[in-house]
C-alpha positions as a Python dict, from the first residue, in 0.01 Angstrom:
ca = {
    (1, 'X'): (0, 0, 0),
    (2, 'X'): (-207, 90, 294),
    (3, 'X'): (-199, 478, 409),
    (4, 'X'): (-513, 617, 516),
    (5, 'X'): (-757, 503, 815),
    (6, 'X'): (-1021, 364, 527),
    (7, 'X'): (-755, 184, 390),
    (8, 'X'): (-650, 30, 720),
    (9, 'X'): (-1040, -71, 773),
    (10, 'X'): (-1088, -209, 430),
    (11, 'X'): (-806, -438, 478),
    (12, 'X'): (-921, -596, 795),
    (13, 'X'): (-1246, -608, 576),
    (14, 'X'): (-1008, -805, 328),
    (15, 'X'): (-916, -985, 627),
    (16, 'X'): (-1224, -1172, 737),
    (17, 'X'): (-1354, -1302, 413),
    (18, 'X'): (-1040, -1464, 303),
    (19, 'X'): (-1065, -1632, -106),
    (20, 'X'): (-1282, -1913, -80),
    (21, 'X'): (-999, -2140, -307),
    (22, 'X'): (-720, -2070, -52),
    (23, 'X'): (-723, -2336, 204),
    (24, 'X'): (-421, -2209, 350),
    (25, 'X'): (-595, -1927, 517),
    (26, 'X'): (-567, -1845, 888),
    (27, 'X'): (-791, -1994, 1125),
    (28, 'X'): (-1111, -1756, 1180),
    (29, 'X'): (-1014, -1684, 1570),
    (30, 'X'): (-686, -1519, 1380),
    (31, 'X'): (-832, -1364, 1107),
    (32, 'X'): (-1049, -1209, 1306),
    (33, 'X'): (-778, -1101, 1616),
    (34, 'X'): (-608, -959, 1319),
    (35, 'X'): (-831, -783, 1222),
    (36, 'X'): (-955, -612, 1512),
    (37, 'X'): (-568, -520, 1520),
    (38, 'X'): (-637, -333, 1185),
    (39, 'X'): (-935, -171, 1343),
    (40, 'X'): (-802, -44, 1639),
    (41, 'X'): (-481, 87, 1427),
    (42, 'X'): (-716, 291, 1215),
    (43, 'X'): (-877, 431, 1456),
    (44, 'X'): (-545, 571, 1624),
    (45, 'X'): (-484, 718, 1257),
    (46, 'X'): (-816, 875, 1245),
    (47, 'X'): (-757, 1012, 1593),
    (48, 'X'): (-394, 1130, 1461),
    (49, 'X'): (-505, 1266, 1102),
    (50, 'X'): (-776, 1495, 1306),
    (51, 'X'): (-585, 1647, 1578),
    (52, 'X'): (-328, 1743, 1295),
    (53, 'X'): (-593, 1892, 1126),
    (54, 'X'): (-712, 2052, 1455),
    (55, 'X'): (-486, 2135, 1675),
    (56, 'X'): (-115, 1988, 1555),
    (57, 'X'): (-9, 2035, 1966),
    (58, 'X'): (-200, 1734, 2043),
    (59, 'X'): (-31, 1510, 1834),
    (60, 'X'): (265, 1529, 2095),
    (61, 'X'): (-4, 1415, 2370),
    (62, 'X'): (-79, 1048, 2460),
    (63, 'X'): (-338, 898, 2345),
    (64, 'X'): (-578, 920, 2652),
    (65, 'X'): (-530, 1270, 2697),
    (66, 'X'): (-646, 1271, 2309),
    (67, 'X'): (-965, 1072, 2350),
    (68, 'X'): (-1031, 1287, 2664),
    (69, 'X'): (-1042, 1611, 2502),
    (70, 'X'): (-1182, 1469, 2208),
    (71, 'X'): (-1553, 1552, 2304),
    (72, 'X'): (-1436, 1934, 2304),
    (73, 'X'): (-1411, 1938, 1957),
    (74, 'X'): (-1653, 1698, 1844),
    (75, 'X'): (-1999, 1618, 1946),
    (76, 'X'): (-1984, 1448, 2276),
    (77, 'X'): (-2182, 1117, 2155),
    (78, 'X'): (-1890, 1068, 1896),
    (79, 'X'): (-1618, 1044, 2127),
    (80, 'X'): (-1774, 806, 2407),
    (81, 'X'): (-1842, 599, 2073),
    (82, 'X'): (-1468, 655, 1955),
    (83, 'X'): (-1359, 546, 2322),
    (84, 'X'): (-1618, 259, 2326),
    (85, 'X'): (-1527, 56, 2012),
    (86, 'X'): (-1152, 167, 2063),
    (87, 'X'): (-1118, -19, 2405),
    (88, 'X'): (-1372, -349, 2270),
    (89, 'X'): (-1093, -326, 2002),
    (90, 'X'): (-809, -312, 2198),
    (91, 'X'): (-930, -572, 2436),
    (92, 'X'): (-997, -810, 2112),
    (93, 'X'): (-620, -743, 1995),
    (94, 'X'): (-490, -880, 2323),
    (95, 'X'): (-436, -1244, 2335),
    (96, 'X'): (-517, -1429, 2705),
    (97, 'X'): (-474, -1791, 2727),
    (98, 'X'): (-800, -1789, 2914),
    (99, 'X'): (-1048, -1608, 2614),
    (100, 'X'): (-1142, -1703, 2312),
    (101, 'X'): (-1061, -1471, 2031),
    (102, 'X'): (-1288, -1238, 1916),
    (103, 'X'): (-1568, -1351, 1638),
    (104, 'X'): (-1557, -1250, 1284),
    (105, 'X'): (-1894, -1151, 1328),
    (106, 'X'): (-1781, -939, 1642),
    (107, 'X'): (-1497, -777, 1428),
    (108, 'X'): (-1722, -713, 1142),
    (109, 'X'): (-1967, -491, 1363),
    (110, 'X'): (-1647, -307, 1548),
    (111, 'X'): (-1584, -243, 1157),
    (112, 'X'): (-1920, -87, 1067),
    (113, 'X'): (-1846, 111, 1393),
    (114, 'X'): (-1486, 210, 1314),
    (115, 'X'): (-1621, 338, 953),
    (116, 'X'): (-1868, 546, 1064),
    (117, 'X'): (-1648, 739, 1291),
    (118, 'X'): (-1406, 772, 1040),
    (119, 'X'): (-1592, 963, 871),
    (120, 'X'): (-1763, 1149, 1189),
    (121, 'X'): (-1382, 1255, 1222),
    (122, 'X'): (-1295, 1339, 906),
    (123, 'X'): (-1583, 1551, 868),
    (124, 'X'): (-1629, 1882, 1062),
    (125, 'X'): (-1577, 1984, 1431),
    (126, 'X'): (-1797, 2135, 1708),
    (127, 'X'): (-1530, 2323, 1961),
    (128, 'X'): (-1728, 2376, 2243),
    (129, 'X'): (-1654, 2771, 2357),
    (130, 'X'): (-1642, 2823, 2738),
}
């Protein structure tokens, strides 16, 4: 059963190195589109788990107005990173006729991304006093 953000990111970890004796295995482009779905849905759950921790309010707000005033509370580096591998993510989750799914090898450096601000999130805040 999958409940936490790591757990969400190990499964799309699960996700692009299927068994090697299962040919019935989706094609890589799939895999890997499903697994950036993973990725970007752990990364909502990181963003949800630490604004309940910081502020509860904020869980009420949308999700831009969280990754805006994200960089209040955490070092400002960490959320243009949050807000860059979210939206490469997000893009990789929709499907367009017209582009070819993401790469596994793509999706596997979002992951190393997603996992280290995981734990940037889950680990300590910097509010920035006015």
């Amino acid at each position: 059963m999958i409940r936490t953000p790591h757990d969400l990111a190990a499964a799309a970890d699960r996700l692009l190195a299927p068994p090697a004796d299962n040919p019935h295995t989706l094609a890589p482009g799939l895999r890997a589109r499903a697994a950036a779905a993973l990725l970007r849905l752990a990364l909502d759950e990181a963003m949800d788990c630490f604004w309940r921790r910081v502020h509860p309010a904020m869980t009420h707000c949308r999700g831009r107005t969280k990754a805006l005033c994200l960089e209040w509370y955490v070092p400002p580096s960490v959320a243009r990173q949050w807000y860059a591998v979210w939206s490469a993510v997000s893009a990789a989750c929709h499907h367009h006729t017209y582009e070819l799914p993401p790469t596994p090898a793509e999706v596997r450096a979002w992951s190393a991304d997603v996992r280290e601000l995981l734990d940037a999130l889950a680990h300590g805040t910097e509010r920035v006093e006015l």
